[in-house]
ZASE-582453 format. One line per field, with one value per residue (C-alpha): residue number from 1; residue in one letter; chain; x, y, z. Coordinates in Angstrom, 1 decimal. Last residue first. Example, Ala and Ser with C-alpha at 12.3 -4.5 7.8 and 13.67 -1.06 7.14 Angstrom:
BEGIN
num = (2_1)
residu = (S_A)
chaine = (A_A)
east = (13.7_12.3)
north = (-1.1_-4.5)
up = (7.1_7.8)
***
This chain:
BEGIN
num = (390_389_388_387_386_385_384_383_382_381_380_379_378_377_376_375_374_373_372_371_370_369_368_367_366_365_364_363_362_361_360_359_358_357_356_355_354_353_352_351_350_349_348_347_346_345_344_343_342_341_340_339_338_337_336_335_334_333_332_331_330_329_328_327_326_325_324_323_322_321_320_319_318_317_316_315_314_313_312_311_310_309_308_307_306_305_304_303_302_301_300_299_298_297_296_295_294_293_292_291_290_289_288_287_286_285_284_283_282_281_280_279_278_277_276_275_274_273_272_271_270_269_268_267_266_265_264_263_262_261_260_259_258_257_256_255_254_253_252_251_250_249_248_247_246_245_244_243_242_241_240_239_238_237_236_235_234_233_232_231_230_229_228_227_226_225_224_223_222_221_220_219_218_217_216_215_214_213_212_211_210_209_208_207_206_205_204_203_202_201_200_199_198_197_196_195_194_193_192_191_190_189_188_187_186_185_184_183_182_181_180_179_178_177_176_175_174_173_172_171_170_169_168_167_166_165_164_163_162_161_160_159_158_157_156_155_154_153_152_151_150_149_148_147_146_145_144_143_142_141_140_139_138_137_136_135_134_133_132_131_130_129_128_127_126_125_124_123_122_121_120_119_118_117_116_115_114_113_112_111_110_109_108_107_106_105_104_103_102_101_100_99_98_97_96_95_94_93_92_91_90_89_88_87_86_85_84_83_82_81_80_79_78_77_76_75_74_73_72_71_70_69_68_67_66_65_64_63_62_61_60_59_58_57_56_55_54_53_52_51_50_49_48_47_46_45_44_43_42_41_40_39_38_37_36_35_34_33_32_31_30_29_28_27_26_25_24_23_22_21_20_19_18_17_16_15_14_13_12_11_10_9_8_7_6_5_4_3_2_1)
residu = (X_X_X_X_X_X_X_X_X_X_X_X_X_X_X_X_X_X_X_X_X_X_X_X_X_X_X_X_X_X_X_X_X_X_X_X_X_X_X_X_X_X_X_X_X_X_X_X_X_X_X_X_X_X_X_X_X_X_X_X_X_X_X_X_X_X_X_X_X_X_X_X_X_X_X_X_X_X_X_X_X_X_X_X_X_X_X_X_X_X_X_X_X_X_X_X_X_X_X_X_X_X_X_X_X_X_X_X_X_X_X_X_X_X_X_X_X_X_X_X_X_X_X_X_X_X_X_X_X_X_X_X_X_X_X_X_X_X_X_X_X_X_X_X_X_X_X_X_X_X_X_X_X_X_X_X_X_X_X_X_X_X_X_X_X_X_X_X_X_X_X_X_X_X_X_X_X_X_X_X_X_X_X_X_X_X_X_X_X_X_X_X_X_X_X_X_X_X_X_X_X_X_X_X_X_X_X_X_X_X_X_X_X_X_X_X_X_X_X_X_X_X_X_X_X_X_X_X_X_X_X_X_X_X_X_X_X_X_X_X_X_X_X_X_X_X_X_X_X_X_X_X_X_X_X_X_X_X_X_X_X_X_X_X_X_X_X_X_X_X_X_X_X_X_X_X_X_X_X_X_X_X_X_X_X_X_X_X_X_X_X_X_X_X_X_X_X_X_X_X_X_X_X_X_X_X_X_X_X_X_X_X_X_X_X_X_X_X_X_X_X_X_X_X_X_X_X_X_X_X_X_X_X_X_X_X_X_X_X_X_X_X_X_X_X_X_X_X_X_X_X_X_X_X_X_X_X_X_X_X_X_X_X_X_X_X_X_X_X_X_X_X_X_X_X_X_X_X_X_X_X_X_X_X_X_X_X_X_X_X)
chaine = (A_A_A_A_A_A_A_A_A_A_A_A_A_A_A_A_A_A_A_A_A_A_A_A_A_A_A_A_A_A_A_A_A_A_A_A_A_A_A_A_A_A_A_A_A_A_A_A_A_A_A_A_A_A_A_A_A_A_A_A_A_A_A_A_A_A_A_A_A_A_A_A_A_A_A_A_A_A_A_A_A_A_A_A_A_A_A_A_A_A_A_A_A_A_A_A_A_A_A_A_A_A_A_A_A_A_A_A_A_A_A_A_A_A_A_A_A_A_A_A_A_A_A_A_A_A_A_A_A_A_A_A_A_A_A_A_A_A_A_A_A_A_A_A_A_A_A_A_A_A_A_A_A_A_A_A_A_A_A_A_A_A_A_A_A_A_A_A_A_A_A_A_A_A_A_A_A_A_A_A_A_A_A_A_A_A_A_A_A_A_A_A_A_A_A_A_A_A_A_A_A_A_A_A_A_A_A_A_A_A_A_A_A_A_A_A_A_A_A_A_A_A_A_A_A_A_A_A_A_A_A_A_A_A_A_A_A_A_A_A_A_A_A_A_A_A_A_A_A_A_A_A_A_A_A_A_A_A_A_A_A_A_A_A_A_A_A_A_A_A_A_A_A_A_A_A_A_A_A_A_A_A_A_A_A_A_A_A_A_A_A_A_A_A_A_A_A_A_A_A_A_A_A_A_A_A_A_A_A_A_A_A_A_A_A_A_A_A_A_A_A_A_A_A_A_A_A_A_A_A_A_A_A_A_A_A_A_A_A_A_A_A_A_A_A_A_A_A_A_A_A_A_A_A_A_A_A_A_A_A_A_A_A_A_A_A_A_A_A_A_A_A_A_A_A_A_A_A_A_A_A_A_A_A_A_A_A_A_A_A)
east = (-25.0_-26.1_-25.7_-24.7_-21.3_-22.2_-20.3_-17.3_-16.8_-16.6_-13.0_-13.3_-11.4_-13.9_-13.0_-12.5_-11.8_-9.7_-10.1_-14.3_-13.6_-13.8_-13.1_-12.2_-11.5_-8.2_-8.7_-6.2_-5.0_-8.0_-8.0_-8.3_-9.2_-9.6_-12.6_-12.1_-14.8_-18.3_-21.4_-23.8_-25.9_-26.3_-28.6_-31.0_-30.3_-27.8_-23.7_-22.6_-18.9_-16.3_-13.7_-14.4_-17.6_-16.3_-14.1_-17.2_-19.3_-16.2_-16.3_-19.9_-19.5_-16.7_-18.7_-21.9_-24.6_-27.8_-29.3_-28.7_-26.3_-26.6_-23.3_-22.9_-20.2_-19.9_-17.6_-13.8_-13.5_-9.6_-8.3_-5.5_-2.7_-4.7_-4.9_-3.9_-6.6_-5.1_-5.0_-4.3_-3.0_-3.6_-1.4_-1.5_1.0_0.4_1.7_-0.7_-3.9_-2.6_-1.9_-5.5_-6.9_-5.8_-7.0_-7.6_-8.9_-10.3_-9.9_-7.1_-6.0_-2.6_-3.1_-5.7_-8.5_-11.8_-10.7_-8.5_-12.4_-12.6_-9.6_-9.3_-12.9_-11.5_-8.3_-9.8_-11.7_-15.3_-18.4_-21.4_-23.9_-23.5_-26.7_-27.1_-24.0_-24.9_-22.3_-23.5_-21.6_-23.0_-21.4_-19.0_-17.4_-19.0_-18.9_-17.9_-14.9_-16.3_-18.4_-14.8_-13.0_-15.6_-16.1_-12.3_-12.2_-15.1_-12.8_-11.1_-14.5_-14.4_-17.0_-18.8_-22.8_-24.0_-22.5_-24.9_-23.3_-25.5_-24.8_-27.2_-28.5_-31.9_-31.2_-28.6_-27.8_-24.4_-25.0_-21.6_-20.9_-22.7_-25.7_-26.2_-29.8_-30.7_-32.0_-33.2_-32.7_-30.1_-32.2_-35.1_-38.3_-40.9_-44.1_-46.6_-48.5_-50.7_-51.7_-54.3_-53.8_-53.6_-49.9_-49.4_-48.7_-46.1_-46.5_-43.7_-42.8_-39.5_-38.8_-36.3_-32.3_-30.6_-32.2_-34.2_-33.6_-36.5_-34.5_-31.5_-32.9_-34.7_-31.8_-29.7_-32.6_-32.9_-29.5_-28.4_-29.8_-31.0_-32.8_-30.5_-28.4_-28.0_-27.4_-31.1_-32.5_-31.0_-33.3_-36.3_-36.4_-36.2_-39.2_-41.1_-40.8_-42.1_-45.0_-44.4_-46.0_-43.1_-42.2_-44.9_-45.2_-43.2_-44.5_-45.0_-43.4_-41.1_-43.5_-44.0_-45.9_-44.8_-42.9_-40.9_-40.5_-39.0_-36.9_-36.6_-35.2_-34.8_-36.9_-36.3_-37.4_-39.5_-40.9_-40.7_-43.0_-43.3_-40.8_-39.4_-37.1_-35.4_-36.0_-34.1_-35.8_-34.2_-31.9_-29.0_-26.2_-27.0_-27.1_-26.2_-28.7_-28.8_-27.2_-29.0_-27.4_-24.0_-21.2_-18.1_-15.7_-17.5_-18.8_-18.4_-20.3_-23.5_-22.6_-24.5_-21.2_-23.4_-23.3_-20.1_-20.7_-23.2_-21.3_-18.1_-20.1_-21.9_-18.8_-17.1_-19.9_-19.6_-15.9_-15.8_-15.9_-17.1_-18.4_-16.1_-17.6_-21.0_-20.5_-19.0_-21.8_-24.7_-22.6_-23.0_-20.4_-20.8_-17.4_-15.0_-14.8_-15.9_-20.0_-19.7_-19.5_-16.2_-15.0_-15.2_-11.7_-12.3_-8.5_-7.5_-11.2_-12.5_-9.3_-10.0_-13.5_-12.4_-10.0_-11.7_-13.6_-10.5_-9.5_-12.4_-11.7_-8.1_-9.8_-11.8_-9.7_-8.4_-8.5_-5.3_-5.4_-7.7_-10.9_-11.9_-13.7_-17.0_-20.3_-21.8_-22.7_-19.8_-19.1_-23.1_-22.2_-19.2_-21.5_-24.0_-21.3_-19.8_-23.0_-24.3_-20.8_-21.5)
north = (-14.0_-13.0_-9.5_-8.5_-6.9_-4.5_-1.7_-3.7_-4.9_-8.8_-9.9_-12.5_-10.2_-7.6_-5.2_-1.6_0.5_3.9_7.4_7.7_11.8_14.7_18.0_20.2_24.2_25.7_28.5_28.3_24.6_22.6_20.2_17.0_15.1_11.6_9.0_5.4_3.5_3.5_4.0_0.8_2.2_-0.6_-3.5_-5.5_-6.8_-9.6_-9.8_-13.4_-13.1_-15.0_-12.4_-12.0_-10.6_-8.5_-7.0_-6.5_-5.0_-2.9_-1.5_-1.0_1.3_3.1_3.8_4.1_1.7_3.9_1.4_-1.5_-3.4_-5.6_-7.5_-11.1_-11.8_-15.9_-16.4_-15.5_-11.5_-11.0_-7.3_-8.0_-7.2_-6.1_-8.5_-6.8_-6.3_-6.5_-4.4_-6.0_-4.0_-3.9_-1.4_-1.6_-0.4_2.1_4.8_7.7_5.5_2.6_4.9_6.5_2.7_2.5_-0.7_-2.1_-5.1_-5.5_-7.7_-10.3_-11.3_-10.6_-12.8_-13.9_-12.4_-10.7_-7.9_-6.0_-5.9_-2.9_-1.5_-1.8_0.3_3.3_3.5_2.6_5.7_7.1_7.1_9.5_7.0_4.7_4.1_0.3_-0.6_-2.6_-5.2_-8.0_-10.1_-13.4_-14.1_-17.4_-15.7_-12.3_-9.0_-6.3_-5.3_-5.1_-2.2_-0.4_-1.1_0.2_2.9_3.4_3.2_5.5_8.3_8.6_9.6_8.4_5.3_7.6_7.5_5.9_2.8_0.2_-2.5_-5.6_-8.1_-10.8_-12.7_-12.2_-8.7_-6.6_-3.5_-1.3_2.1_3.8_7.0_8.3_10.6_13.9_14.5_15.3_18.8_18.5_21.4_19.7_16.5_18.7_19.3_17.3_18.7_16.2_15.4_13.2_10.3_6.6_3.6_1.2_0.3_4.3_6.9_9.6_13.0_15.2_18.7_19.0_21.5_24.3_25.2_22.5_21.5_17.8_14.3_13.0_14.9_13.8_9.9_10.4_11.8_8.5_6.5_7.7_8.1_4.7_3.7_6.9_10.1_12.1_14.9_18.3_19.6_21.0_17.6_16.0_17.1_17.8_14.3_12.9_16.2_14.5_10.8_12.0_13.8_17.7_18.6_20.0_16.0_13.5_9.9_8.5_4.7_2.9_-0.1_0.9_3.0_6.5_7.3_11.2_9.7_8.2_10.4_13.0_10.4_8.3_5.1_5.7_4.4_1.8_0.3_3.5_2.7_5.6_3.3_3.5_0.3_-0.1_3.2_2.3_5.2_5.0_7.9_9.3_11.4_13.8_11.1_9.1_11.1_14.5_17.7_19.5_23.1_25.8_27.0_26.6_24.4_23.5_20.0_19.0_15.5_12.1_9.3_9.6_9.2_10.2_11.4_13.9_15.3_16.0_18.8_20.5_21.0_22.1_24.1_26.1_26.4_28.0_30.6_31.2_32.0_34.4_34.2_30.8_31.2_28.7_25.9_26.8_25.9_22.6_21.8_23.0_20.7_17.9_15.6_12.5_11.3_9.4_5.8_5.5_5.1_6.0_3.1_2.2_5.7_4.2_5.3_8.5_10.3_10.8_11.5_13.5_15.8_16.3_17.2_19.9_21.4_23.7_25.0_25.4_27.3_29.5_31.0_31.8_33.9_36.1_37.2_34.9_37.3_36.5_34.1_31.7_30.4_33.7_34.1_32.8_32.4_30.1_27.0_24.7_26.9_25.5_21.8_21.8_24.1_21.0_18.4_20.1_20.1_16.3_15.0_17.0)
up = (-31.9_-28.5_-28.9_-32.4_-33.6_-36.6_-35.3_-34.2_-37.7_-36.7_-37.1_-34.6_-31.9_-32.4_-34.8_-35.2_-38.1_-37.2_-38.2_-37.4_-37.4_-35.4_-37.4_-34.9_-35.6_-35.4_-38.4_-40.2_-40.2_-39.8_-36.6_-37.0_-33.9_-34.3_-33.6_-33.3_-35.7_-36.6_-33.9_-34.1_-31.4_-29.4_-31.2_-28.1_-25.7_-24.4_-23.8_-21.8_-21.1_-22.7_-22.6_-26.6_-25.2_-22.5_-25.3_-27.7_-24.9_-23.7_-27.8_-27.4_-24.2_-25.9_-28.7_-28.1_-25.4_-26.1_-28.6_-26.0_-23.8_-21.1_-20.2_-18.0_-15.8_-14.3_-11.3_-11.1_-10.7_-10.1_-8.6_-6.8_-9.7_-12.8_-15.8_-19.0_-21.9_-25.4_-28.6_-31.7_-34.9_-38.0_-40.9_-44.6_-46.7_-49.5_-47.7_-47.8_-48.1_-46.2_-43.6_-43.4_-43.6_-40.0_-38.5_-35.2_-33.4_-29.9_-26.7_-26.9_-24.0_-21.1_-18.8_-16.0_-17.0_-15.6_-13.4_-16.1_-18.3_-16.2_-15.8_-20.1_-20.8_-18.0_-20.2_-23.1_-23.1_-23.0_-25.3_-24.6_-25.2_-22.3_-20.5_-21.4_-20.5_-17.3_-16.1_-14.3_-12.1_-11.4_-7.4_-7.1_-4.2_-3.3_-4.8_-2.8_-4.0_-7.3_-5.9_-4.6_-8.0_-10.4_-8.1_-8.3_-12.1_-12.9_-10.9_-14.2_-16.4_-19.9_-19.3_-17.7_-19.0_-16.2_-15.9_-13.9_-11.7_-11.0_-8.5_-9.0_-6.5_-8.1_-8.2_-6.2_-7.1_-7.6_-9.5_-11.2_-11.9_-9.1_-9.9_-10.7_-11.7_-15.7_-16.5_-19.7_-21.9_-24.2_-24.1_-26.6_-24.6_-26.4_-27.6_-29.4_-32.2_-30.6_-33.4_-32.8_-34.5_-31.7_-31.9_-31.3_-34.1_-33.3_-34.7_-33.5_-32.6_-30.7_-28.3_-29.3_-29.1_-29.5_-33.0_-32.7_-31.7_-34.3_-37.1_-36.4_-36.2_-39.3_-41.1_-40.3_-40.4_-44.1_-44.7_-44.8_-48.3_-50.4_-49.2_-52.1_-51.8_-52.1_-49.2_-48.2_-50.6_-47.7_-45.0_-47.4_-48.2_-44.6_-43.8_-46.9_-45.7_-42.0_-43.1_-42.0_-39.6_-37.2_-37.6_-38.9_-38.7_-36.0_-35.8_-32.5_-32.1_-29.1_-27.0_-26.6_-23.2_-22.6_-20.1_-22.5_-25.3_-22.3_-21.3_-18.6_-20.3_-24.0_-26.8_-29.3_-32.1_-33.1_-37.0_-39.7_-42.2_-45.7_-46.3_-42.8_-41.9_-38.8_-36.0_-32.2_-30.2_-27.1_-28.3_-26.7_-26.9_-29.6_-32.0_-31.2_-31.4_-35.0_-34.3_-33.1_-30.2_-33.3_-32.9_-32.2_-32.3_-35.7_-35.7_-37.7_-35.2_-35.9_-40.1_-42.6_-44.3_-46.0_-42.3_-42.3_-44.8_-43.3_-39.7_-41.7_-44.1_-40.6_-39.2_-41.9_-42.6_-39.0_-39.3_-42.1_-45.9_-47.0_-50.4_-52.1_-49.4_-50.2_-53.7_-53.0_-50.9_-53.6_-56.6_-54.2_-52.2_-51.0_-49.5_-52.0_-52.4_-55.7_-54.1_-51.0_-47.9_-48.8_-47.5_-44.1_-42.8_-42.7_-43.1_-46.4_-48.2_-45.1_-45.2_-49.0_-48.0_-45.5_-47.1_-48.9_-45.8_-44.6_-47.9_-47.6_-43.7_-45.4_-48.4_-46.4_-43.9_-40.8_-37.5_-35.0_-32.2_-34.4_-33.8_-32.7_-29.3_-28.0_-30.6_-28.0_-29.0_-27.9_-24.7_-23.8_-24.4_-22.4_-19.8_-20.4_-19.9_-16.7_-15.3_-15.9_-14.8_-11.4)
***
């Protein structure tokens, strides 16, 4: 059922659908959103320290689009562009186009790091259409649609008028490897023995993934292991968290498997969970509003906690696996678990920047979604470069 609702989410996304706006913008108001847009991104992002002056990237060929948006698709399309520069997975519009760039991590299953001339694969995600069609991390992606795999990074940001520099190279490699909504993927991958298949992968958009329970409870080497998949922001996660902790028997290893995770979730689900592992009210994650600072010149931090819950107490070891397809919320539990004093292992999660805000543009309605807040763990480790096992 999850699976359906998110693909008719996705679908309403991409369709054209009604006006933004109860009543038709004209010309001028669909411009001054798309005006607004990079001023919004330079008072509420709170990673501007990444750009060079601490302002977004922007080129002379975005700001030029932006004065020639004239009706709503224009709009969109600037908005979708224009977050992009941010090269950021985490910094999305709330709409979009059949066509649109697919998420990342959510609908990929390719995690690229550039390494010198080579587009290496350090991961690749469980039952996926790259895996069963035998990619392996180490292999190398070489080509995409034919292109070699440096040109079609180039070409990417070359389209906004930007450079391939520093973080946007995996960024653009990872879009690029994840593919446009609407159409299988054509890439070259090059295996550990030297050999190339160009090959034809359906896009994750089109993949009809079973229903499943939101969580899975297994035993494994007297383990009790209790895999999320992918609902870390749905309510009834809670009880099935509840009921297979119920379960567990005196003394029992719990482990907690975040390694399907991508689509994020809320504190709400993330806080009942670590609620079974504490005893009083603990430290689990730091915050920080640069946006505040920005407007008021007065910094604001704050420290969130994770309350015990009454009747629910887990007192033998809990351990966390995690990987490139743990986002968001499901790194921010790993971070909390780990201040708990849990044991986290894998490999790097998906490295996802920040809370996330809705900003919607005045005139028009549509959702900016932005990294708003910094996030910490409890040591003051940026949560997106928090390590397993560190």
């Amino acid at each position: 059922m999850r699976f359906v609702l998110s693909l008719l989410l996705a679908l309403a996304c991409a369709l054209p659908g009604p006006a933004l706006a109860q009543a038709e913008p004209d010309a001028a108001v669909w411009r001054r959103d798309a005006l607004s847009i990079e001023p919004l991104i330079n008072s509420q992002y709170a990673y501007l320290d990444r750009f060079p002056g601490g302002v977004m990237p922007m080129s002379p060929a975005l700001r030029a689009e932006a004065g020639a948006v004239s009706d709503r698709s224009a709009l969109l399309r600037y908005a979708e562009r224009a977050v992009a520069a941010l090269a950021d997975h985490h910094a999305i519009t709330g709409r979009s186009f059949a066509d649109s760039w697919s998420l990342v991590p959510s609908y990929s299953d390719l995690w690229i790091e550039p390494e010198g001339d080579v587009w290496r694969i350090t991961a690749v995600r469980e039952d996926s259409p790259a895996a069963r069609a035998g990619v392996r991390a180490g292999d190398t992606l070489t080509a995409v649609a034919g292109a070699p795999t440096r040109e079609a990074v180039a070409a990417f940001w070359s389209d906004l008028g930007l450079t391939a520099d520093g973080e946007r190279a995996g960024y653009a490699a990872r879009v690029l490897a994840a593919g446009r909504r609407d159409r299988p993927r054509d890439l070259t991958i090059r295996g550990a023995d030297g050999s190339e298949r160009r090959l034809a992968l359906a896009n994750l958009y089109a993949v009809q993934r079973p229903d499943g329970p939101a969580v899975e409870v297994r035993e494994a080497g007297g383990d009790r292991v209790i895999r999320f998949n992918d609902s870390l922001g749905d309510g009834g996660t809670i009880a099935a968290f509840d009921a297979a902790m119920a379960e567990v028997r005196e003394g029992q290893r719990v482990v907690l498997d975040l390694t399907e995770t991508p689509g994020g979730g809320n504190t709400v689900v993330a806080r009942a969970i670590m609620g079974w592992f504490v005893d009083a009210p603990t430290a689990y994650q730091i915050h920080n509003l640069p946006a505040e600072e920005r407007e008021t010149g007065v910094p604001r931090q704050w420290i969130e906690q994770v309350l015990p819950r009454p009747g629910k107490r887990h007192r033998g070891p809990v351990a966390v696996r995690v990987g490139r397809w743990t986002g968001s919320m499901g790194e921010g539990l790993a971070v909390g678990m780990d201040a708990l004093g849990a044991e986290v292992t894998g490999g790097p999660m998906a490295g996802l920047r920040g809370a996330v805000y809705d900003h919607r543009l005045e005139h028009s309605g549509l959702v900016i979604k932005l990294p708003t807040e910094r996030l910490y763990a409890v040591d003051g480790t940026p949560r997106e470069a928090f390590v397993p096992g560190r």
